[in-house]
C-alpha positions, 0 to 999 in steps of 0.5 A: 141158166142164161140172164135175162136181157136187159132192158133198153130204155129210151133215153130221149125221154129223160134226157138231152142226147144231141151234143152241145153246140161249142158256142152254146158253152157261152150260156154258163161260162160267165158264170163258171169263170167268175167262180173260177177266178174268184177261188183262184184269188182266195187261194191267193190272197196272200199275194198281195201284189198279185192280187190287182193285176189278177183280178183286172185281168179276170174281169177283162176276161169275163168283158169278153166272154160276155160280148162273145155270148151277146153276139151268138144270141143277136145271130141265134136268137135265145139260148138254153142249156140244161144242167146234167143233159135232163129235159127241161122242165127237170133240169135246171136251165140257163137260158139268155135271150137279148135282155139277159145278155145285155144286162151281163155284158154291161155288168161286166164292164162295170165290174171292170172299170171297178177292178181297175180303179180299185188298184188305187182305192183299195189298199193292202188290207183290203185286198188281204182281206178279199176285195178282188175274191168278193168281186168276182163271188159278186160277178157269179151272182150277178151274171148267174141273175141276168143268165138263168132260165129257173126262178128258184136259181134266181133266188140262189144267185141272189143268195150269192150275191148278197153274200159277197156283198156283204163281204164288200160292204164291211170291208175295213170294219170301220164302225160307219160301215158296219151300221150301213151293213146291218140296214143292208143286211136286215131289209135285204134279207127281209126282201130275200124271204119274201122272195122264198115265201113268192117261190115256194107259192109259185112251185105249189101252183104250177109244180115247176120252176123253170120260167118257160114251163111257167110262161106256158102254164100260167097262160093256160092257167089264168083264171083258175090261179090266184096269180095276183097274190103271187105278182103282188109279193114279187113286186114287194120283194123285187121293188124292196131290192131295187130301192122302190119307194116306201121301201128304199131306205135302206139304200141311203142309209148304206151305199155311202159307208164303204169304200168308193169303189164298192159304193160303185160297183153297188150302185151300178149293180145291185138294184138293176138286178132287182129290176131285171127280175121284175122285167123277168117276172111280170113283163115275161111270166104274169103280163096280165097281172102287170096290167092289172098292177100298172096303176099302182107300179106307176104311182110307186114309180112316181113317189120313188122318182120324187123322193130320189130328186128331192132327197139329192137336192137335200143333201151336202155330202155327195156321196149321200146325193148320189144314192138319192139319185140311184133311187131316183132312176129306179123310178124311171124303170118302175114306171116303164115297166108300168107303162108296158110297150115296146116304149115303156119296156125298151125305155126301162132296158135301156135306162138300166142300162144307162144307169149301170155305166153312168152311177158307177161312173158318178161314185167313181167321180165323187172318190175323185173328188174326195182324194183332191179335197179330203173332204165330202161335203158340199160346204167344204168343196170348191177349186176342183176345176182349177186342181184337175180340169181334165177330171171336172170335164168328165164330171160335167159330162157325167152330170149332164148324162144322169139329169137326161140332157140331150144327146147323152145316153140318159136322154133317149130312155126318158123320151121313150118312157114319157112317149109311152105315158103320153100315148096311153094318156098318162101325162102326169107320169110323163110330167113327173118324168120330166120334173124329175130330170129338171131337179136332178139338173139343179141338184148335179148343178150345185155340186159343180157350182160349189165343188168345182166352180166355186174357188178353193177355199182358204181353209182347205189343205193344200192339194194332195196330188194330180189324179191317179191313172187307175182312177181318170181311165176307167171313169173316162172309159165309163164317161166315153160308153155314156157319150156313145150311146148318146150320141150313137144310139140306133144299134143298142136302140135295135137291140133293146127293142128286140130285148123288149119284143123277146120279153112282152112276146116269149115264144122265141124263148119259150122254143129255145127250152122246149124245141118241140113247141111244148113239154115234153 
């Protein structure tokens, strides 16, 4: 007896059947490539002298990977792909748009600068240990963070960088750093479980993860969910990972235990990431809910922008200051996402993106600073400028850059974030905006009056030697970005401006997933 013939099924209804486009590969390989390099590392971890040079030339690769994907999505506009061809919302999506690419661009370079300077901070041991292989783990989450489409990989990718993370931060096993480590650890895997707590929430309301799929339903949907409760626990659990006033004391408490480099690339990263998914979650997923929340995320920006000033002018040992200072631009974002608007949203884009160059830059400087002297502390430094001028030149730059003073790159962000606040008539925010830059200029003040103005004490050890190449070239290199955009800023203005637009108006990344105009 003959078969029966199988029968045919419609593929299209389940899966993606068109093949990709070439440049569309550029959505997942930043995040394929840091995984790659980062096992190629471990497997060679042994190889000591190896080490520095593989995990620079990495990094340099993933600069350009980046650069490459943020220039197909300015030309394309956002991208999607789907893991295993299944149709969105089923498959998990990496979808970039403009605020997504220019964060991991940014990152990248980041991540660069401090592959380099680590050839010289990190020692044999260190790079025995991992340094290079924990970079690039770190570079997968934080690219899989900026780069994902599915709210749930969100937290995955912060999974992963909070492991590697951890991995930087007791690097050496020095008693200091392990106590940084346990207060890093404990908040933040306290913010992590309210991160799962929020998600699991989500998929009970709306049966999907994919944050296109949740943008369509939660604007259909409005009224009939208790969606206040689900932003109000992704605000505590993002402001807990982006330091945001009361729960940011667990940033000054660490960032200054372990080596330089790793308190810079921290500085750099960790909390934009953090701000990047408040922008994602409440500017992009619940604009309504960010409404209603606006007052309160502006007092909390408020008292996080105070108390990062005012810890900074409190403090002798530099590196404790600069954490001060991380939270105190935090603030800055918080009350641009509060504000809402192309100013407030463009404004808190590009001041995370200031803050990403110009702290790594500032811990970059302060490990400088502690290899001529020997020492961190304000009541011992002095002579810096006589020991190396080329190296107080960057310095004041970096120190005019991070007080927002005109034309350097922390200046326009602030003026579009106190714009935004004056015309809703929020002027005590612009005012504590602007407060808040006038302590920081005093508190950068006394580190350069006493660190590098001041002559060279008696007391203090001769100096060790000149500054090494592989510490002046990434924070010149750094420095010269934060000039640039400065002095230059039209072109990154366009793009964070139409990084905002994408972000408060989602329709553009909404077809990128579903390019039939709905679900399928």
């Amino acid at each position: 007896m003959a078969a029966s013939a199988s029968p045919v099924s419609d593929l299209s209804q389940a899966l993606v059947l068109s093949p990709v486009a070439p440049a569309d590969w550029l959505v997942i390989l930043p995040v394929a490539w840091c995984l790659l390099a980062g096992a190629l590392l471990l497997m060679l971890r042994k190889e000591i002298r190896l080490q520095a040079g593989l995990g620079i030339a990495a990094a340099a690769v993933l600069v350009g990977i980046d650069a490459a994907l943020l220039r197909h999505v300015a030309a394309a506009g956002p991208v999607t792909m789907v893991m295993g061809r299944w149709l969105p919302p089923f498959g998990i999506a990496f979808t970039v748009d403009l605020a997504g690419a220019l964060f991991a661009l940014t990152s990248a370079v980041v991540a660069l600068a401090g592959a380099v300077y680590a050839a010289g901070d990190v020692d044999g041991s260190g790079r025995r240990y991992g340094f290079y292989p924990f970079l690039m783990l770190l570079m997968a989450g934080v690219s899989g963070a900026f780069l994902t489409g599915d709210i749930f990989n969100l937290y995955v990718w912060f999974e992963v960088l909070l492991i590697s993370s951890f991995g930087l931060l007791v690097l050496g096993s020095e008693k200091e750093q392990i106590d940084g480590a346990i207060k890093y650890a404990f908040l933040n895997l306290v913010a992590t479980t309210l991160f799962l707590i929020g998600t699991g929430y989500l998929y009970g309301l709306f049966g999907t993860l994919n944050m296109a799929d949740i943008a369509l339903k939660a604007e259909a949907m409005r009224g009939t969910l208790p969606l206040m409760t689900l932003a109000a626990l992704y605000v505590l659990a993002f402001g807990m990972k982006a330091a945001a006033f009361p729960v940011n004391f667990w940033l000054p408490a660490s960032y200054h235990t372990p080596r330089i480099v790793v308190s810079a690339l921290f500085a750099g990263l960790l909390t934009k990431v953090g701000i990047y998914a408040l922008l994602r979650t409440m500017v992009m997923l619940f604009p309504v809910e960010r409404e209603e929340l606006s007052f309160v995320l502006a007092l909390v920006a408020a008292a996080t922008m105070v108390l990062g000033s005012l810890g900074a002018l409190g403090q002798s040992d530099i590196r404790k200051l600069l954490g001060y200072l991380v939270i105190s631009g935090i603030g800055v974002m918080l009350a641009g996402i509060a504000l809402g608007g192309p100013g407030g949203i463009g404004g808190a884009i590009f001041y995370a993106l200031h803050s990403m160059v110009v702290m790594t830059a500032l811990y970059m400087a302060v490990g400088i600073a502690g290899r001529l002297s020997g020492n961190f502390s304000l009541h011992a430094l002095s002579g810096l400028y006589r020991r190396s001028a080329p190296f107080a030149t960057l310095s004041l730059v970096l120190f005019f850059t991070v007080s927002g003073l005109p034309p350097f790159s922390g200046f326009w962000p602030k003026v579009m974030v106190a714009k935004a606040a004056l015309d809703i008539g929020a002027w005590w925010l612009a005012a504590i905006v602007l407060l808040t830059g006038f302590l920081t200029t005093i508190a950068v003040g006394r580190v350069w009056v006493l660190a590098y103005w001041r002559p060279a004490l008696p007391e203090l050890p001769p100096p060790a030697g000149g500054v090494p190449a592989s510490a002046l070239v990434p924070l010149a290199a750094l420095t010269l970005i934060a000039v640039a955009a400065g002095f230059f800023p039209e072109a990154l203005l366009s793009s964070i401006q139409s990084a905002a637009g994408v972000l408060a108006e989602p329709s553009a990344y909404i077809r990128s997933v579903f390019p039939e105009g709905g679900r399928p």
